[in-house]
C-alpha positions in Angstrom: -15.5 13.8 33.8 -14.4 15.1 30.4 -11.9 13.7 28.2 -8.8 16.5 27.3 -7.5 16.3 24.3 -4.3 18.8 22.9 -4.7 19.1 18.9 -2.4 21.5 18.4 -0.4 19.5 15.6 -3.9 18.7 14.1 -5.2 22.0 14.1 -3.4 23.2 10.2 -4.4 19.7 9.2 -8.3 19.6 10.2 -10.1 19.2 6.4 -12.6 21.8 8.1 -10.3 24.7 8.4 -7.6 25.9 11.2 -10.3 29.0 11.7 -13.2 26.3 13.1 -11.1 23.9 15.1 -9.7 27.3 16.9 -12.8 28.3 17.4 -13.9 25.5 19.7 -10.3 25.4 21.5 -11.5 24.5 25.2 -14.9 23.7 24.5 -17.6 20.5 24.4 -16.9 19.4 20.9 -19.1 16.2 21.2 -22.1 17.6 19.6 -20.1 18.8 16.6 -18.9 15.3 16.5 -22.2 14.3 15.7 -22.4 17.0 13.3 -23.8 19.4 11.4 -22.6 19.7 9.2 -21.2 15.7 9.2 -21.0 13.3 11.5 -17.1 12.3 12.2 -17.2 8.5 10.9 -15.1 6.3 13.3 -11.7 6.4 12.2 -12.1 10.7 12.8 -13.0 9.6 16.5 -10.3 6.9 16.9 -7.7 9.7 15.3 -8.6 12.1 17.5 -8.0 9.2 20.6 -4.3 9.7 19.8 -4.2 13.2 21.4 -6.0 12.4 24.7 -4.2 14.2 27.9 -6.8 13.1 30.2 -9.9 13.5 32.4 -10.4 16.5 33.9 -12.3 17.0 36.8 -15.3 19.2 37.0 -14.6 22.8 37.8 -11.3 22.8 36.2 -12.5 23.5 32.8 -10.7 26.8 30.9 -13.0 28.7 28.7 -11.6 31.2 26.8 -12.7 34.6 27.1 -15.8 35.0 24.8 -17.0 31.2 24.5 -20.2 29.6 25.3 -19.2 27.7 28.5 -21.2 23.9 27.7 -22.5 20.9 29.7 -19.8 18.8 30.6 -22.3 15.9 30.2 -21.4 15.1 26.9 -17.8 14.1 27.7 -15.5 15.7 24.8 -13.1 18.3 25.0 -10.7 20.0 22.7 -7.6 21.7 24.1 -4.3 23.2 22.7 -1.1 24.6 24.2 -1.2 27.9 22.7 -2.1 29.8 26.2 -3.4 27.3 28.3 -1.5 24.6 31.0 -2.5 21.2 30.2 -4.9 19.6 32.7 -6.0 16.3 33.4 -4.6 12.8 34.3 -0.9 12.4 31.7 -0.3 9.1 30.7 -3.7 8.0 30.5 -3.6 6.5 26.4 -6.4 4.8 25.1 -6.5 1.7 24.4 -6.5 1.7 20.4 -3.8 4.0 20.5 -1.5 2.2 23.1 -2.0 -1.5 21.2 -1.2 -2.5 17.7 -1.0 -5.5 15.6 2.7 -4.2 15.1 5.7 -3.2 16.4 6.2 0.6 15.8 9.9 0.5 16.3 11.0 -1.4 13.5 10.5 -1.3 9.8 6.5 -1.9 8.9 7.1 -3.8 5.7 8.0 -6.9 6.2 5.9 -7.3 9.5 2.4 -6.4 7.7 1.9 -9.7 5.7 1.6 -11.7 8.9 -1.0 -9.5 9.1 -3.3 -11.9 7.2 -7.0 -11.5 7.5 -6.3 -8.6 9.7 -4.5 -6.6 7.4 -7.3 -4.9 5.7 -8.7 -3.5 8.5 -5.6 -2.5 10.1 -4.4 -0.5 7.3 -7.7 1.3 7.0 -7.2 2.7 10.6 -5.1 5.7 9.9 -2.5 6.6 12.8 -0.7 10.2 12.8 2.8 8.7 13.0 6.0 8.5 10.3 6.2 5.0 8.4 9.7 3.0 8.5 9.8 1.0 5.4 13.0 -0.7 5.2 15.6 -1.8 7.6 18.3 -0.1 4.9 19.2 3.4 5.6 19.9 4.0 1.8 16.1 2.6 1.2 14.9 4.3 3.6 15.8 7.3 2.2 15.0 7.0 -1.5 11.8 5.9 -0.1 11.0 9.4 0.7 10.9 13.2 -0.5 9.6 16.2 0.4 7.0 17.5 -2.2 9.1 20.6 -3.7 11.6 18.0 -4.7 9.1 16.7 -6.9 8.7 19.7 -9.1 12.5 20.7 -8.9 13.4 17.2 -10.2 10.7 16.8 -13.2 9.6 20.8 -14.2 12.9 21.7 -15.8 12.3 18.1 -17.7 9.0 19.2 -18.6 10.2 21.9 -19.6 13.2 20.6 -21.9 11.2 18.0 -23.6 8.4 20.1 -24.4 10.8 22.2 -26.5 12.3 18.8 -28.1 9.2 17.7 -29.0 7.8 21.0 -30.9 11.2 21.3 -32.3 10.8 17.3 -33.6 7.0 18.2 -35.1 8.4 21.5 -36.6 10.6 19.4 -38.8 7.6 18.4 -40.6 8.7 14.6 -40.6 6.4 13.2 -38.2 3.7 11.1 -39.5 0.9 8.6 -38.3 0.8 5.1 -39.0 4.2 5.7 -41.6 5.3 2.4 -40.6 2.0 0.7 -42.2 1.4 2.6 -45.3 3.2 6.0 -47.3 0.3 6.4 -49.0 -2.5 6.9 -46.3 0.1 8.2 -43.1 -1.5 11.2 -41.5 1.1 14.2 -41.3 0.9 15.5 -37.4 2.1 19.4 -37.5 3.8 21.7 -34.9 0.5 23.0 -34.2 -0.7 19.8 -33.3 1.7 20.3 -29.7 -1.1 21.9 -27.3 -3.7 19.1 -28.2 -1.1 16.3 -27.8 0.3 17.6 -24.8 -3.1 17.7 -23.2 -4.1 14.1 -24.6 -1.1 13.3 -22.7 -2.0 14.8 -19.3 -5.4 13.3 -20.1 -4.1 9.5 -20.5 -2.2 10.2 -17.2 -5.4 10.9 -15.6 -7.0 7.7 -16.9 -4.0 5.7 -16.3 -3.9 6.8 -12.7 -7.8 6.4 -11.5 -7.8 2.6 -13.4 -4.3 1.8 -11.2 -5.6 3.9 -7.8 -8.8 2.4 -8.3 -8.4 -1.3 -9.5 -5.1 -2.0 -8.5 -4.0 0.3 -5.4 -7.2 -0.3 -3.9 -7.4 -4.3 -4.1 -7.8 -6.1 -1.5 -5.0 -8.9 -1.0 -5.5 -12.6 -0.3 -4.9 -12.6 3.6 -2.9 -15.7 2.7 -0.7 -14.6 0.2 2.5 -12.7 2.1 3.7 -10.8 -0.6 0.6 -9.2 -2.0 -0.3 -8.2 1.2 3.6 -6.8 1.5 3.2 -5.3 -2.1 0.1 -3.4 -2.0 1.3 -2.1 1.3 4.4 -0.4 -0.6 2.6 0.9 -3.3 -0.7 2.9 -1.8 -1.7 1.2 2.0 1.3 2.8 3.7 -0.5 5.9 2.6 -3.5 5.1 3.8 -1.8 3.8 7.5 -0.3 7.2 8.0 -2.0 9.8 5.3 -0.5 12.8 7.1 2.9 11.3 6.7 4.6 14.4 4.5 7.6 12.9 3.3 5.7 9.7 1.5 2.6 12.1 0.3 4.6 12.4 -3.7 6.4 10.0 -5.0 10.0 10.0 -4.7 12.5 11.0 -8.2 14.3 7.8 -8.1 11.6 5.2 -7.7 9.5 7.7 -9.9 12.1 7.6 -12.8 11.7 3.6 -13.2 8.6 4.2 -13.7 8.5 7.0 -16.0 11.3 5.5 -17.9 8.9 2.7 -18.7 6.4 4.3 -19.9 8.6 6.6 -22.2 10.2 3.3 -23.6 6.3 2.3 -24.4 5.7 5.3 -26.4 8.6 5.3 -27.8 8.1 1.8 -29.6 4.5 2.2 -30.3 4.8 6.3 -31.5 7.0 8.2 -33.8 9.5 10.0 -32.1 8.0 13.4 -32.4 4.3 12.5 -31.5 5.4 9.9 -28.6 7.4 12.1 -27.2 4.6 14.7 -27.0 2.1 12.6 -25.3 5.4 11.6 -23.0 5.8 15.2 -21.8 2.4 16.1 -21.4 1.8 12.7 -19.1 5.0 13.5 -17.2 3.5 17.1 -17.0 0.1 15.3 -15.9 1.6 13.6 -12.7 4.1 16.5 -11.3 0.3 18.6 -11.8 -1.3 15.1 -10.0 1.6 15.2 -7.0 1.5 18.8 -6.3 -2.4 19.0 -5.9 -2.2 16.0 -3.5 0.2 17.6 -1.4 -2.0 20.2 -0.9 -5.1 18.1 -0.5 -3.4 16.8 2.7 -1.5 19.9 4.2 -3.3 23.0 2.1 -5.8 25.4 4.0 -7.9 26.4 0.7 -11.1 29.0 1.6 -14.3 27.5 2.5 -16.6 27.3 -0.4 -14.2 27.2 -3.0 -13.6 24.1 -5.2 -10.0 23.2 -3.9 -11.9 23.1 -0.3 -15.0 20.6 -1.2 -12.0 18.4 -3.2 -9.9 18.6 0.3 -13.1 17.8 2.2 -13.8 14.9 -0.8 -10.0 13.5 -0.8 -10.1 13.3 3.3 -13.3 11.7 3.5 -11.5 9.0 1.3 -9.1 8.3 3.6 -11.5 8.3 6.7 -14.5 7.3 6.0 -14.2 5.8 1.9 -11.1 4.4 2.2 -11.7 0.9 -0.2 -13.8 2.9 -2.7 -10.5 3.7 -4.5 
């Protein structure tokens, strides 16, 4: 027998393109499993477990017009609904898709740190299913955002306080290290905008690898509850359900804590004009960062282009690298 499987809500998603998954609709897939050009690691074959129909019988294969017919020896077969009935034995779930270490149907976060030892491994098995956080409605809710709201909360800000700020420097009253001397303070000039603005989106870009990478990718004592709790709220929710699109960016009000802390930073270690600069252009940084991992996760970019090896790059992470941060 072969196993059925109906991937039409995978198909836009597949980090190979919509064009090659179609292409193999009612076909042996196993070999390409196997690869070239990869081979699937195991969390891609226990994803793909969650959209079994069934066995099918032999003889009741449907080829579509124009495709190789293959050995039904090998035992895997892709379907979809566009077109064709759905065959096979319904019901039939497999086992790591049926059982969990949790129960589904109430909010994840507090259940995950009794978890314990088994926590790292179960958050590294990414599920395509939403994420309940909190047992709050109002929580709930500012827990989540779709991605445009990102960009129509913080561009127009961006926007704003990039005008403050070159306004501020065009006053000529901005100096380095003022506070220390008068004598040796360096003057920073209008011009000086583009360069700060970009050392900002650059510290952004530093700031975020060293957190992603030390911080949302530790691993937590499986006997301490509340790390285990906390690092599932900040990044291993994520990484439990990566196609989730309302916790893909993060959401205005949660975001605004936290931008609001790093703007009281500058603006204590900065003068008003230059802090504010790097400010903008790190805000500026991170709607840039959010908006390209949207698209990372639900863009279709072109084969052989750059956006498509960093799709094919950022998936792998989550499938096959998920602890290298």
């Amino acid at each position: 027998r072969r196993r059925l499987y109906d991937l039409s809500g995978f198909v836009r998603l597949h980090p190979g393109g919509e064009r090659l998954l179609r292409r193999r609709a009612g076909t042996d897939v196993s070999a390409a499993l196997d690869g070239p050009p990869h081979r699937h690691s195991a969390n891609a074959r226990r994803w793909l477990e969650q959209y079994y129909l069934g066995d099918m019988e032999p003889g009741e294969e449907q080829v579509p017009p124009g495709t190789r017919r293959l050995s039904p020896a090998r035992g895997g077969e892709a379907g979809r609904r566009e077109g064709r009935g759905r065959r096979g034995v319904p019901g039939q779930r497999c086992p790591a898709v049926r059982e969990d270490l949790v129960d589904w149907r109430k909010p994840l976060l507090w259940q995950v740190g009794y978890l314990g030892e088994k926590y790292d491994e179960w958050v590294h098995q990414p599920v395509d299913r939403p994420i309940r956080l909190f047992h709050s409605d109002i929580l709930e809710y500012l827990s989540k955002t779709a991605w445009y709201v990102v960009f129509m909360v913080w561009a127009p800000v961006v926007l704003y306080l990039s005008w403050v700020s070159y306004a501020s420097l065009a006053q000529g009253n901005t100096r380095l290290f003022s506070s220390f001397t008068t004598e040796y303070s360096i003057p920073v000039h209008k011009y000086y905008f583009p360069f700060i603005f970009l050392l900002g989106m650059f510290l952004w870009s530093l700031l975020e690898y060293l957190f992603h990478r030390f911080v949302f990718h530790m691993k937590p004592p499986a006997s301490n509850y509340y790390l285990i709790t906390l690092h599932f709220l900040l990044h291993g929710q994520h990484h439990k359900s990566p196609f989730d699109s309302s916790r893909l960016v993060f959401p205005p009000v949660p975001a605004s804590l936290v931008i609001g802390f790093f703007y009281g930073v500058l603006k204590l270690t900065l003068p008003a004009g230059l802090g504010l600069s790097v400010f903008v252009g790190g805000l500026c940084g991170y709607v840039v960062y959010d908006m390209m991992h949207y698209y990372l996760h639900y863009g279709s970019p072109k084969k052989g282009t750059y956006l498509y090896g960093m799709k094919t790059y950022h998936i792998k992470h989550h499938f096959e690298h998920q602890r290298s941060g």
